[in-house]
N, C-alpha and C positions, 0 to 999 in steps of 0.2 A: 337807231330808234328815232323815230322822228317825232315835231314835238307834240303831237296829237297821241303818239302812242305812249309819249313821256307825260301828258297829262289824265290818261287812261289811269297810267301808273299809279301813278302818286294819288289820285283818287282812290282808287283799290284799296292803296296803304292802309292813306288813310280812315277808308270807312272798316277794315278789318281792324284797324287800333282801334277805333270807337266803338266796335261789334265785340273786340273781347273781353274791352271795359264795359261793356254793358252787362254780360254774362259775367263778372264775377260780381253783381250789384246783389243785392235780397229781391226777391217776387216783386215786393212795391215799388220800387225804385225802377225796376225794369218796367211795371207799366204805367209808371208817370215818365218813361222815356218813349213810349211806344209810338206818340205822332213823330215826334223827332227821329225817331229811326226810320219810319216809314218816309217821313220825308227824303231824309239821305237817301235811301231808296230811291227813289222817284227820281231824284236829282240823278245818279248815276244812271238810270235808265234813261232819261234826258238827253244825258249827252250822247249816245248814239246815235241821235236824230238833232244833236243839234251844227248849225252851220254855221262855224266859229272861224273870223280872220285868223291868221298869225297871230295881231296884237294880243287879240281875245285869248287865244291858248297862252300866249307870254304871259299876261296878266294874271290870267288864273294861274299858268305851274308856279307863280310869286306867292299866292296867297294861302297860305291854312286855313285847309277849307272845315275841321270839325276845330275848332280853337277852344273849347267848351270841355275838354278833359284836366 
């Protein structure tokens, strides 16, 4: 796996950890998460179009990207 596909990854993870914490929340809580989801959304969608060094993927598979659970 290389490391585009290892930061694919671990994006994935982690927006399914945040997607299943979000679903056991009450109604309200889920839609005072709604811009935030959608954002993660977007971000992931991002990255298939974006054109990232080496450094860049190194840096991010280092960082936790939802840190907010």
């Amino acid at each position: 796996m290389n490391q585009y596909e290892q930061l694919e990854a671990k994006m994935n993870t982690e927006f399914d950890t945040y997607r299943d914490w979000l679903l056991t929340q009450p109604p309200e809580e889920i839609l005072n998460h709604a811009n935030e989801y959608n954002a993660k959304q977007e971000i992931m969608a991002a990255l298939s179009d974006a054109d990232l060094s080496p450094a860049q993927i190194e840096t991010l598979l280092q960082v936790k990207m939802y840190n907010d659970l």
